[in-house]
Every structure is written in C-alpha cells, then in structure tokens.
N, C-alpha and C positions, 0 to 999 in steps of 0.2 A: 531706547535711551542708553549712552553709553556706563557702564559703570567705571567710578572711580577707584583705585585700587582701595583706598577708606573709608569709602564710602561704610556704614554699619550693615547695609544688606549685602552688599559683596560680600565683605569679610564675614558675615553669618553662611550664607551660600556655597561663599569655600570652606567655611570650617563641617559643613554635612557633606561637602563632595570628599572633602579629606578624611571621614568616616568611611565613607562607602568606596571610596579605593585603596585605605588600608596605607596612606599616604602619613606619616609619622612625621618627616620632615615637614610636610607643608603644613601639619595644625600644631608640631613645634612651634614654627614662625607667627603664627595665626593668636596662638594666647599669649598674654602679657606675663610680665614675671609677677604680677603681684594677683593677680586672678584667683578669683574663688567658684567655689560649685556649690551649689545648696538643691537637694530633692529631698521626697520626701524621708527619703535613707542618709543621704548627706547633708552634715550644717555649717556650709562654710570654711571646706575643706579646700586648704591651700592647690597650689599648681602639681606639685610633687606628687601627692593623694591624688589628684586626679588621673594622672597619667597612671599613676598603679590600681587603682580603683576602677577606673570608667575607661581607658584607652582600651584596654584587653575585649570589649567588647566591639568594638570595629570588626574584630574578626567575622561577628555571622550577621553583620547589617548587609544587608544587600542593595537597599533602597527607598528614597524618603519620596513621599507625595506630598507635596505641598498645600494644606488646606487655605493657611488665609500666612500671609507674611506683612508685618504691618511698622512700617517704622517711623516713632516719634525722636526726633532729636536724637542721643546717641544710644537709645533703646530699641529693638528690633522684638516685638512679639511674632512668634512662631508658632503654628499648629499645624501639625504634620503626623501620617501616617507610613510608620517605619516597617519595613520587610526584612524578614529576617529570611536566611540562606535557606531556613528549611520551611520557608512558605508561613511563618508565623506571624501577624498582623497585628500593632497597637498603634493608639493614636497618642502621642503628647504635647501637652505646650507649654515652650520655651522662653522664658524673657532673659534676651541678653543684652551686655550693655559692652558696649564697644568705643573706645577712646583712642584714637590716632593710629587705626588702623588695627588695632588687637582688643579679644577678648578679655574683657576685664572680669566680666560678673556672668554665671550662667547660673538661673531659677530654674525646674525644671518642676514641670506638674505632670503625674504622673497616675495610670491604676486604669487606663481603659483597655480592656481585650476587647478585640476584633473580630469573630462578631460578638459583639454584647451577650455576656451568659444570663443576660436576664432577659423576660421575655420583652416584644414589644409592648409599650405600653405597662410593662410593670415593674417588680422590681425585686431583690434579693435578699432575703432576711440574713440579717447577724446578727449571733449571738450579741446579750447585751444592748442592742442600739436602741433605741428610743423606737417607739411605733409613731411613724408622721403625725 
C-alpha cells in the first residue's frame, strides 16, 4: 500500500528513519511547533527541550526493529527495539499522536535492557518494593 505523506504511520516511520541518519532537517519538519515529550524522565517538555534534551541522542542510535506498529485514528502505538552504535539493545513503546502530517504528542515508555537482567522466569529485587 502506498503511503500518504500524513498519513500518522509514515510520519512516525520518518521521524525513526531521521534518528537513525542523524537527519536534523527532516524531524525539524516532521514535529509541529506546539509538540510535547513526556517519558519517564520528561513531563511534557515543549519542542525546544526536546531538541536539546532528546535530539543529542540520534548520535549513537544505529537502528530500530520494529516489534508491533499499530495506528488508531491520529494515534500510532509503537514498540520497537533500538541499537545503539556500540551494539547496546533496548526495547521501548511509543504513543504518538500525529495531526496533519506532524508530530504533535510523543509518550515514551521506557526501562527494558536487552537481554533481560533478570532471569527467565523470574525476576529483580528492589530495595523498598513490595514482595508480589
């Protein structure tokens, strides 16, 4: 199927290819001026913060796999495994929301190492946590 240039999975699509080539111009274009970022580090942190905050790290992405990409109306869920330059491995996912061709809204979940530091089948104490 062909995509639409606004289509919200293109526009998601290009905005991980313009990561991974280090492409500044095209996810300029790609996020809207009024755009926010929220992870679990960031709450809602304008266009400007983003680009000084989260842009700087395109440098050692090397490469996304695409686990599941799912888009409702102008919402694109994403979960994907990112490679970093020096062979480093995590999995995240993404809800963005995309309005007339640009990034409006990026959620970002975030905390899994690749491979899993706990074992199969079990799991990691922290301090403080509650026992299941």
């Amino acid at each position: 199927a062909l995509e639409r240039d606004d289509d919200p999975e293109s526009v998601a699509r290009r905005c991980y290819r313009a990561f991974v080539e280090k492409d500044r111009a095209a996810i300029e274009r790609l996020i809207a001026g009024d755009f926010h970022f929220t992870s679990p580090l960031d709450n809602r942190i304008d266009r400007r913060t983003y680009f000084e905050r989260c842009w700087p790290n395109s440098r050692w992405i090397a490469g996304y796999a695409f686990i599941a990409m799912v888009q409702e109306g102008d919402r694109v869920y994403v979960t994907y495994e990112a490679r970093s330059e020096q062979g480093r491995t995590f999995r995240n996912t993404e809800v963005l929301t995309v309005r007339k061709g640009q990034l409006v809204e990026a959620e970002v979940y975030f905390g899994w190492s690749l491979p899993h530091p706990a074992p199969t089948g079990g799991f990691l104490d922290e301090p403080g946590a509650g026992s299941g």
